[in-house]
PASEBA-1860 file (N, C-alpha, C; in nm, 3 decimals):
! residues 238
1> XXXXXXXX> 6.454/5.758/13.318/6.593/5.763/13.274/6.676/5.664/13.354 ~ 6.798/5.650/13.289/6.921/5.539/13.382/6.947/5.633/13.478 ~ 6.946/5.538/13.586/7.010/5.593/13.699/7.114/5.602/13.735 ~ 7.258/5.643/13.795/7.337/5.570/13.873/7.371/5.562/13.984 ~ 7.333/5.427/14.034/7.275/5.411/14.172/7.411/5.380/14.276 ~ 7.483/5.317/14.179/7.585/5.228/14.238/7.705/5.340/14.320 ~ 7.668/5.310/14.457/7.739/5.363/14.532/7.761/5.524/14.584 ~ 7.640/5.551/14.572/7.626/5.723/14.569/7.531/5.745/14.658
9> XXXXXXXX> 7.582/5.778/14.755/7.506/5.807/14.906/7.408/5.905/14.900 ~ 7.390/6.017/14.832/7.330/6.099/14.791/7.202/6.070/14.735 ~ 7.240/5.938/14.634/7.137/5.917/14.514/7.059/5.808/14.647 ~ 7.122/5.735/14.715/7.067/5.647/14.812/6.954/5.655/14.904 ~ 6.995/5.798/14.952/6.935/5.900/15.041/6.806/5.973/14.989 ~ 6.815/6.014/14.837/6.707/6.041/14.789/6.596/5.922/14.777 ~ 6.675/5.815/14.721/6.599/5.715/14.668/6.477/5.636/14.813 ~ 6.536/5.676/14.920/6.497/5.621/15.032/6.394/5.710/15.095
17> XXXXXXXX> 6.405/5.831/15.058/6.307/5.938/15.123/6.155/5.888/15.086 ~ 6.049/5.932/15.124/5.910/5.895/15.118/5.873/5.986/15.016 ~ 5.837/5.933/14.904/5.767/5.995/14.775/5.623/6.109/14.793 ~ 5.593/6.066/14.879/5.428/6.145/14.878/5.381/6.147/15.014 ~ 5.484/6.177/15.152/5.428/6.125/15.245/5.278/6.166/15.297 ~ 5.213/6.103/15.371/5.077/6.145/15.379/4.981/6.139/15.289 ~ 5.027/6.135/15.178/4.885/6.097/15.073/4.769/5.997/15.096 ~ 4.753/5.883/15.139/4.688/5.823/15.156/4.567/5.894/15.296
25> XXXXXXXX> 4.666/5.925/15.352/4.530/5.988/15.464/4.492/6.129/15.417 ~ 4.569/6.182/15.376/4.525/6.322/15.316/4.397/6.306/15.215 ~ 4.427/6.206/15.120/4.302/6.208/15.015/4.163/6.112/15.025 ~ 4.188/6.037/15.156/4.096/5.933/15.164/4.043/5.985/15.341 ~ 4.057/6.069/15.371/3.971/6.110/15.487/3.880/6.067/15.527 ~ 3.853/6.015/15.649/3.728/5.947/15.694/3.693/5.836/15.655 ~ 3.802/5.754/15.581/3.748/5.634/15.534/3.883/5.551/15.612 ~ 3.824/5.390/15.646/3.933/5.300/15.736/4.079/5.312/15.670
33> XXXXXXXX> 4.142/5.331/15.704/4.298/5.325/15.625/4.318/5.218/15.553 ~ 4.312/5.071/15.632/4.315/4.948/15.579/4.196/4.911/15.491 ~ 4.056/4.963/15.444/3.995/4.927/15.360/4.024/5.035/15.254 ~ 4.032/5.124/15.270/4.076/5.260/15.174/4.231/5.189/15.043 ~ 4.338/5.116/15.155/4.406/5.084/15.146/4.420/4.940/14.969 ~ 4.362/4.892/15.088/4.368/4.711/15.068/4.494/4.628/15.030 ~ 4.530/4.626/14.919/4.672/4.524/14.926/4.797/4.689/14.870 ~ 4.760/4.766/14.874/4.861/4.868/14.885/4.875/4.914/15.006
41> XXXXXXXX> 4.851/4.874/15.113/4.853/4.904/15.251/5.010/4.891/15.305 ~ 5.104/4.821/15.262/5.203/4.806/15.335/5.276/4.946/15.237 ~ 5.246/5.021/15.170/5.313/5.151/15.126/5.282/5.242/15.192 ~ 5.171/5.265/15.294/5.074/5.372/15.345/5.194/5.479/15.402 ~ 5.274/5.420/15.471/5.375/5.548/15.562/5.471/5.592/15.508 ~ 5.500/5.538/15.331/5.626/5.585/15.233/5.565/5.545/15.115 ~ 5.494/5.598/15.014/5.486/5.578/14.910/5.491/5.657/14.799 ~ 5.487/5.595/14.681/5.501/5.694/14.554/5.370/5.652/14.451
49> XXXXXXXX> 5.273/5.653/14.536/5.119/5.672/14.480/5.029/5.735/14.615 ~ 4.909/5.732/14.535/4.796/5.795/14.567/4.723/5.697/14.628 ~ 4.587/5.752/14.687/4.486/5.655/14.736/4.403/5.605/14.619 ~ 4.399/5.725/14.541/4.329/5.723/14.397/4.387/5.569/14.337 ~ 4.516/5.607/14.317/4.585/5.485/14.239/4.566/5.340/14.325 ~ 4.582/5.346/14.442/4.526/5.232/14.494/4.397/5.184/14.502 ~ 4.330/5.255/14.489/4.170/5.206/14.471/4.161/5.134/14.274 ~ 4.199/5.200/14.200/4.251/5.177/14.079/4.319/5.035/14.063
57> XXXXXXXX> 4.424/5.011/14.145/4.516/4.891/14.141/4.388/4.787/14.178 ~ 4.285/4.806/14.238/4.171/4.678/14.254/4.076/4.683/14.151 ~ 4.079/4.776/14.066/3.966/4.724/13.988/3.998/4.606/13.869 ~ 3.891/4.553/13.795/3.902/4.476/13.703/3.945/4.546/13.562 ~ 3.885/4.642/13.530/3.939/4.703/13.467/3.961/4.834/13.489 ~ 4.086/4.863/13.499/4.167/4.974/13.583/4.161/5.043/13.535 ~ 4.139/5.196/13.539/4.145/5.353/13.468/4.292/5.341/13.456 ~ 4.392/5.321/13.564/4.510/5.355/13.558/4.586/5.277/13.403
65> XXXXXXXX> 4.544/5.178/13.338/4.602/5.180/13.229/4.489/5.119/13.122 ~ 4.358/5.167/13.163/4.250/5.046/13.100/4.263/4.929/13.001 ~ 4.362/4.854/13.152/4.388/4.702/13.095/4.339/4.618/13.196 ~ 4.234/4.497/13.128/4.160/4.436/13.150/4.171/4.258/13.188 ~ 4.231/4.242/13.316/4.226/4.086/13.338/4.172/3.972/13.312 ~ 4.023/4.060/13.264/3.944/3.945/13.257/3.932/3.863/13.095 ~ 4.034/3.933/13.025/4.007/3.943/12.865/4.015/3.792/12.809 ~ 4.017/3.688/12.918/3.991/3.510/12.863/3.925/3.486/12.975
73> XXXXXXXX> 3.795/3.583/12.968/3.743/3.506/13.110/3.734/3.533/13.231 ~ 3.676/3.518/13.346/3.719/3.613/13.453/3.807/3.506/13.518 ~ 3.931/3.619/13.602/4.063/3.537/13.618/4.025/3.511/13.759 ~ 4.075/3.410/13.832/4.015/3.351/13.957/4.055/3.468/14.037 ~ 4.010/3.461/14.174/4.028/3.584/14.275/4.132/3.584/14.357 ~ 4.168/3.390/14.364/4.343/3.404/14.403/4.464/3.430/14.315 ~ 4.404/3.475/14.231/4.526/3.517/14.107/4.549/3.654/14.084 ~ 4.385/3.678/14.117/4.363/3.843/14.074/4.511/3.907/14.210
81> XXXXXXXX> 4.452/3.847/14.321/4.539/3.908/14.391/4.624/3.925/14.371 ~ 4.766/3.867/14.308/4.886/3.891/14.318/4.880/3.968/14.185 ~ 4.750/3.981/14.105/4.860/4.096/14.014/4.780/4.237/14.106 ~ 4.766/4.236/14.199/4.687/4.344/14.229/4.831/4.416/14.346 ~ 4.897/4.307/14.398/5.011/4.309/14.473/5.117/4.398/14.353 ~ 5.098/4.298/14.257/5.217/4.356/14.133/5.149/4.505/14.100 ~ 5.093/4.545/14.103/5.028/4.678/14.030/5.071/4.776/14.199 ~ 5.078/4.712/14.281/5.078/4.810/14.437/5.208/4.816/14.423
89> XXXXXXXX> 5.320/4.719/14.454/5.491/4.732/14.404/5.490/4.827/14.293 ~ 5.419/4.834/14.173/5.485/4.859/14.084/5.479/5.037/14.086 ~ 5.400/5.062/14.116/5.279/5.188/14.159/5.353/5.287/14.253 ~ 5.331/5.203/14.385/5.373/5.246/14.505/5.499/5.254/14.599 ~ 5.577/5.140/14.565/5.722/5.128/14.645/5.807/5.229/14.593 ~ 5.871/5.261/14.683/5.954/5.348/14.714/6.168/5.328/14.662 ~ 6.134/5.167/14.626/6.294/5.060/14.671/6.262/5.036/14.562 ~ 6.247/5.042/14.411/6.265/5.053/14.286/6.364/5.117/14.246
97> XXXXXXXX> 6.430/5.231/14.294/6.557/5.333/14.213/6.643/5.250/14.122 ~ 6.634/5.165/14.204/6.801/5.086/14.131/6.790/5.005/13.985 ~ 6.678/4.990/13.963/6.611/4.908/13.819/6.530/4.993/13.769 ~ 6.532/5.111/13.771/6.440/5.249/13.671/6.548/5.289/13.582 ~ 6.489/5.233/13.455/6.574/5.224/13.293/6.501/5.314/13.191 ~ 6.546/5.401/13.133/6.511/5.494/13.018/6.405/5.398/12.894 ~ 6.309/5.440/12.929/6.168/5.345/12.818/6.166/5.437/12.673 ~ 6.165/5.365/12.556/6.158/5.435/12.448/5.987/5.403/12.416
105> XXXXXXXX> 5.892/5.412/12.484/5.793/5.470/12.424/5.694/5.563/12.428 ~ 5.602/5.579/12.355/5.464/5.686/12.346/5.447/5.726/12.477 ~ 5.425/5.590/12.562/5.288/5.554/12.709/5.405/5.581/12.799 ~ 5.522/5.556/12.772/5.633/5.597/12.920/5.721/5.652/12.896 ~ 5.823/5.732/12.963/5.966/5.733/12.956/6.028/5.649/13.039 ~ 6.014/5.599/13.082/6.077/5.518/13.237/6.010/5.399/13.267 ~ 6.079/5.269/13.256/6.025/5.158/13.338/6.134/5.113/13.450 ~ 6.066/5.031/13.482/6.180/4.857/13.554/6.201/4.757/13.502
113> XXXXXXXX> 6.358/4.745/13.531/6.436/4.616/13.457/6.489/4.522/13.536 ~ 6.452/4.367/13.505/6.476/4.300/13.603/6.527/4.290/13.761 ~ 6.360/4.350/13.766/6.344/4.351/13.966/6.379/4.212/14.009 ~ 6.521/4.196/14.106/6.482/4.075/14.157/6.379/4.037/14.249 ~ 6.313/3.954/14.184/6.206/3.911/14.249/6.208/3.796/14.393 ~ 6.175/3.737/14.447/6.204/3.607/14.580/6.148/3.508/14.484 ~ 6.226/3.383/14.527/6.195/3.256/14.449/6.016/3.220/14.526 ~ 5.958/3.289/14.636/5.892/3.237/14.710/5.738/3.376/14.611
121> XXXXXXXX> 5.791/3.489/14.582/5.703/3.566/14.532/5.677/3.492/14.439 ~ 5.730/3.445/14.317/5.698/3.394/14.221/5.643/3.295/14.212 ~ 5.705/3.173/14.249/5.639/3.055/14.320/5.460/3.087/14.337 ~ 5.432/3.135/14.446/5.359/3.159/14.480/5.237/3.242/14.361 ~ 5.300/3.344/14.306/5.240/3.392/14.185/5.162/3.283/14.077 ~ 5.287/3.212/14.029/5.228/3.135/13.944/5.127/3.039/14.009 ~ 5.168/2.962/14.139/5.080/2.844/14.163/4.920/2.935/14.183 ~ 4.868/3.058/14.202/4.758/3.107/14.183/4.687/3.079/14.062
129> XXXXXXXX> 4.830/3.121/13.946/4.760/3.158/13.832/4.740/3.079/13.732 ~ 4.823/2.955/13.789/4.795/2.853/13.716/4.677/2.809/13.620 ~ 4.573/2.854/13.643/4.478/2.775/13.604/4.342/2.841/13.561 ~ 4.448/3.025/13.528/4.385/3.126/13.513/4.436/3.102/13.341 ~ 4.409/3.217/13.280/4.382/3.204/13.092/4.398/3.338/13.034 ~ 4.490/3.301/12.968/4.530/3.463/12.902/4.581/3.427/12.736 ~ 4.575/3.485/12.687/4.631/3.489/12.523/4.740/3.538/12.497 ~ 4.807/3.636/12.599/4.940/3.657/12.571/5.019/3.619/12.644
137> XXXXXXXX> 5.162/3.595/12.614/5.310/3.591/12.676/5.355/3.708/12.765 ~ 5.369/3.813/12.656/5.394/3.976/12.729/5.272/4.022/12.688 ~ 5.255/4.057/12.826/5.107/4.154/12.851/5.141/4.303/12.816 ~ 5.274/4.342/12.761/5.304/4.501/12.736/5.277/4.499/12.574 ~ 5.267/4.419/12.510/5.225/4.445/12.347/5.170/4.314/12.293 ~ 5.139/4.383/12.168/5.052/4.248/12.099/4.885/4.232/12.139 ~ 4.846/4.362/12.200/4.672/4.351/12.233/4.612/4.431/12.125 ~ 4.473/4.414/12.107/4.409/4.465/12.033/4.348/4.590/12.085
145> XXXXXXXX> 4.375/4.740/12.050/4.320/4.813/12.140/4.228/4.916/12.086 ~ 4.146/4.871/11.973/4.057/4.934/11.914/3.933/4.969/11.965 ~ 3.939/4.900/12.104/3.867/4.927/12.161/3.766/5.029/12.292 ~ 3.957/5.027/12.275/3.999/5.133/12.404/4.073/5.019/12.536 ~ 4.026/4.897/12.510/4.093/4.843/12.636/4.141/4.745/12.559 ~ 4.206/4.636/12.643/4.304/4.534/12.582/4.220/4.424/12.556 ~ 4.237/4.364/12.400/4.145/4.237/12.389/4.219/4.151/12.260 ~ 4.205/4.023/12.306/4.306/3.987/12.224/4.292/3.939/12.073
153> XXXXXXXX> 4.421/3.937/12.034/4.454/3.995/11.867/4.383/3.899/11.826 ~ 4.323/3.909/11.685/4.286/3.828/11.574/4.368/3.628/11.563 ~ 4.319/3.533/11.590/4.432/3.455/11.548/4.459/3.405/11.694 ~ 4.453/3.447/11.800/4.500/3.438/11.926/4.479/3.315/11.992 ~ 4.462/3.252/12.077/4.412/3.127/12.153/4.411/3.142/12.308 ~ 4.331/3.140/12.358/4.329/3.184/12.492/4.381/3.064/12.579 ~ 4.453/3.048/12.668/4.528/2.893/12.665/4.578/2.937/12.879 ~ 4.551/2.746/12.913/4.601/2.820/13.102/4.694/2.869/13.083
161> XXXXXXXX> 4.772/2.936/13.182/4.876/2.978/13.307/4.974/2.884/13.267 ~ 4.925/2.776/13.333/5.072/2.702/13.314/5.084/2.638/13.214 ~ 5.009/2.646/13.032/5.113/2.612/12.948/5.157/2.761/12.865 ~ 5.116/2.875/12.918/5.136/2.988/12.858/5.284/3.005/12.900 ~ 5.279/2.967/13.019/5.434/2.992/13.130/5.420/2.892/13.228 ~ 5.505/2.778/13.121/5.511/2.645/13.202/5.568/2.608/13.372 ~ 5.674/2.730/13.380/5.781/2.770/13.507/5.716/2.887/13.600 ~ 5.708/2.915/13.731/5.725/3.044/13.769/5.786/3.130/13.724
169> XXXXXXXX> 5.946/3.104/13.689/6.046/3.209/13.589/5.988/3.284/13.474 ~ 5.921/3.143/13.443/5.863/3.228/13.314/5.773/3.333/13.290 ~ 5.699/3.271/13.411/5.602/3.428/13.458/5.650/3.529/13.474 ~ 5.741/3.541/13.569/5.794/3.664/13.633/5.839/3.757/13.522 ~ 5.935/3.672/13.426/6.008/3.724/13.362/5.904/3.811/13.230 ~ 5.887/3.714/13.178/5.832/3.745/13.067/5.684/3.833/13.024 ~ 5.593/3.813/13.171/5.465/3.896/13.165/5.426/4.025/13.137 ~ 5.543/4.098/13.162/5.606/4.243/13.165/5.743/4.251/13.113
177> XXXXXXXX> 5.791/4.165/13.025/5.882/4.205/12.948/5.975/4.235/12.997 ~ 6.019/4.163/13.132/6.169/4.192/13.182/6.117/4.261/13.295 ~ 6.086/4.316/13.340/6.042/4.388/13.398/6.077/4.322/13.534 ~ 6.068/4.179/13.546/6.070/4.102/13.724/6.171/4.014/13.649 ~ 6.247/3.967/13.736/6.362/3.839/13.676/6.334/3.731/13.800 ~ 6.300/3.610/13.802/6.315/3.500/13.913/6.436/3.477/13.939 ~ 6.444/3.462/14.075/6.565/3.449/14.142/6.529/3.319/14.261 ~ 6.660/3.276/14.259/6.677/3.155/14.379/6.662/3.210/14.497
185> XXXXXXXX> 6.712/3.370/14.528/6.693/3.426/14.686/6.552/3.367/14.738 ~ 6.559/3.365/14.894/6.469/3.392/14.952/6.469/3.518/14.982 ~ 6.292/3.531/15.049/6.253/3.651/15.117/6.327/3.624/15.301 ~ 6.375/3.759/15.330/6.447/3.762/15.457/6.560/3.731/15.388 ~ 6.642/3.734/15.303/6.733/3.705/15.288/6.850/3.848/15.255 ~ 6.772/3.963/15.208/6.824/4.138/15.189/6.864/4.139/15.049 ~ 6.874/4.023/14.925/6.836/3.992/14.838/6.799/4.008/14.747 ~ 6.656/3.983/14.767/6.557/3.956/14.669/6.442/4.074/14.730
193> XXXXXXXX> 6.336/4.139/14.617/6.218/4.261/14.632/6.107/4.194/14.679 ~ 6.062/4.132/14.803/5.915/4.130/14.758/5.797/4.178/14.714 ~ 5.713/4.095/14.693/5.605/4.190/14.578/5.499/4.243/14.656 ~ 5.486/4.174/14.842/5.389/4.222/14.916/5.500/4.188/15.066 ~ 5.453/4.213/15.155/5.507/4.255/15.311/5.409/4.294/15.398 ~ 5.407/4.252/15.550/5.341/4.312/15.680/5.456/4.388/15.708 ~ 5.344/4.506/15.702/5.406/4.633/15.735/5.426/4.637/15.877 ~ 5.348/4.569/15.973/5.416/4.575/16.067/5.515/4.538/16.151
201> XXXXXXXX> 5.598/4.435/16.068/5.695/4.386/16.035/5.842/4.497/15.966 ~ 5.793/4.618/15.935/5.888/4.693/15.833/5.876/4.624/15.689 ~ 5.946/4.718/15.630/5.971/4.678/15.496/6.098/4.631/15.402 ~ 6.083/4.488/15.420/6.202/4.432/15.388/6.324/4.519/15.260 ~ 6.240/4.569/15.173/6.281/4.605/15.031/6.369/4.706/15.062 ~ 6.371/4.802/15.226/6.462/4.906/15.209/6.580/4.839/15.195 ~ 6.604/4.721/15.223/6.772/4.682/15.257/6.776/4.653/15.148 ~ 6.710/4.569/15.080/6.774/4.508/14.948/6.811/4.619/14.845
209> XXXXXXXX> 6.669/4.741/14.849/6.734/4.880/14.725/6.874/4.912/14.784 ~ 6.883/4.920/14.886/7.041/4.984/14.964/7.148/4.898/14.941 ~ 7.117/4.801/14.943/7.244/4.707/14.851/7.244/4.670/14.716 ~ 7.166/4.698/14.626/7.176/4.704/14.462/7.236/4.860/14.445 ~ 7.203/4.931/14.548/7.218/5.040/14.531/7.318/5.079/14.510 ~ 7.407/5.034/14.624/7.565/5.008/14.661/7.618/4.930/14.551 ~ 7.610/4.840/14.561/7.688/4.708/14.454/7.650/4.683/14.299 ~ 7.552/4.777/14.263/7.550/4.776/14.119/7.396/4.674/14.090
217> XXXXXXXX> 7.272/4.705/14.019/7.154/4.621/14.029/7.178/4.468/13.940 ~ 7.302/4.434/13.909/7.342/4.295/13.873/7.438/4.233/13.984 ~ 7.462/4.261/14.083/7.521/4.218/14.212/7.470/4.052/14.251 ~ 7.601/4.011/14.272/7.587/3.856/14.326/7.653/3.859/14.432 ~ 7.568/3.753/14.543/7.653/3.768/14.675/7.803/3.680/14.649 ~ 7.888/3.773/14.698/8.052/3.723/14.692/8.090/3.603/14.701 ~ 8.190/3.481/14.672/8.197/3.404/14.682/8.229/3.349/14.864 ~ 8.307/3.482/14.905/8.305/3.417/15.036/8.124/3.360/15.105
225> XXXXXXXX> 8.087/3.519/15.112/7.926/3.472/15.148/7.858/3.345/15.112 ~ 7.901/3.263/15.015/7.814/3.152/14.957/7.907/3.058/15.040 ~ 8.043/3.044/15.115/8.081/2.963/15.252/8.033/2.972/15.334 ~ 8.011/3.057/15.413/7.933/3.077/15.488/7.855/3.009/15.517 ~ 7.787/2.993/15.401/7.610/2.887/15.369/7.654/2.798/15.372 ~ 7.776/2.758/15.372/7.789/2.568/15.375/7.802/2.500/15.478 ~ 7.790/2.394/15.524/7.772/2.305/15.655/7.937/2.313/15.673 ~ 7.925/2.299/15.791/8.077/2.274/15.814/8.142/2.128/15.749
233> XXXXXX> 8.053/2.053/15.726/8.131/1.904/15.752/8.197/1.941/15.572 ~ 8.083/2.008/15.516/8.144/1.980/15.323/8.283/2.104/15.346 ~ 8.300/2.211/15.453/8.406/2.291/15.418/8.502/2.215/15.412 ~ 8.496/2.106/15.567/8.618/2.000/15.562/8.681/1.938/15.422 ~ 8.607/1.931/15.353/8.675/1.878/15.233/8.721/1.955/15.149 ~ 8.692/2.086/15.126/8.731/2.178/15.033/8.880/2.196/15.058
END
């Protein structure tokens, strides 16, 4: 369902609490945290999945929605990664509240709507996947699923990365149907979501949900803030 996030200390407070704390060691006992883990590891001490679901987020073809990467091919292993990052964000983070929008279908009630993403997540996304091969635009419809898993439609053309989605933007945006929007922010900037983080570092994303949270999830930094950023010598002229 819509939320309303904007400015409600309450809703903030919830949104920030730890979804499932302990799950990961509770259900994966005796096994290394960090291999149990793997690229859902920076959720381990606040998340809103399972170990189950993280073991899931690595396979090729995932129980969690039996949809299949490899469906033009097997997709390279530096590509696989970042949707394996995207399936751990999408899964597991906690700093989503502020872009959870009422879904009208069968498979959900609830998605995400343009997560800002870091110009550096995306970037980075695409230059993996460049040179990986898929048949669709949006990976949320238009598959053939007579099969039980996703394979593509009649008519289709299996075609790279980068003329499917000539831009990073275009990736982000369009792979999931809105779902990620590219943005100019950098990461470290309180911004922009990244899609992965060293946790031992913290987790950048609490600040940024806490300020969409506050300021509404279409928030632009103020015009003063964008002075700030300017060299002194160009203020002189203003």
């Amino acid at each position: 369902m819509s939320l309303g996030w904007r400015g409600d200390p309450v809703l903030w407070q919830q949104q920030s609490k730890p979804c499932k704390p302990g799950y990961f060691v509770l259900l994966k006992r005796g096994l290394a945290l960090a291999d149990a883990l793997g690229k859902c590891a920076p959720w381990k001490d606040n998340a809103c999945c399972t170990a189950e679901t993280s073991t899931g987020a690595h396979q090729d073809q995932s129980y969690l929605y039996n949809f299949n990467w490899n469906h033009c091919g097997v997709m390279p292993e530096k590509c696989k990664q970042h949707f394996i990052q995207d399936t751990c964000l999408y899964e597991c983070s906690p700093n989503l509240g502020p872009w959870i929008d009422q879904a009208d279908n069968s498979w959900r009630r609830e998605r995400i709507l343009n997560v800002p993403l870091c110009k550096e997540d995306c970037e980075l996304w695409w230059e993996a996947c460049k040179d990986a091969v898929t048949c669709r635009e949006n990976w949320h419809k238009g598959w053939n699923w007579t099969s039980g898993t996703n394979r593509c439609p009649r008519g289709s053309t299996c075609q790279l990365f980068k003329y499917v989605f000539p831009r990073p933007a275009d990736l982000c945006k369009k792979i999931w149907s809105n779902s990620y929007k590219y943005t100019t922010e950098h990461r470290g900037g309180g911004r922009c979501i990244q899609m992965w983080f060293d946790p031992a570092n913290g987790n950048p994303n609490v600040a940024v949900a806490k300020y969409y949270a506050q300021n509404g999830r279409d928030a632009s930094p103020a015009p003063w803030a964008v002075l700030l950023l300017l060299p002194a010598a160009l203020l002189s002229l203003l």
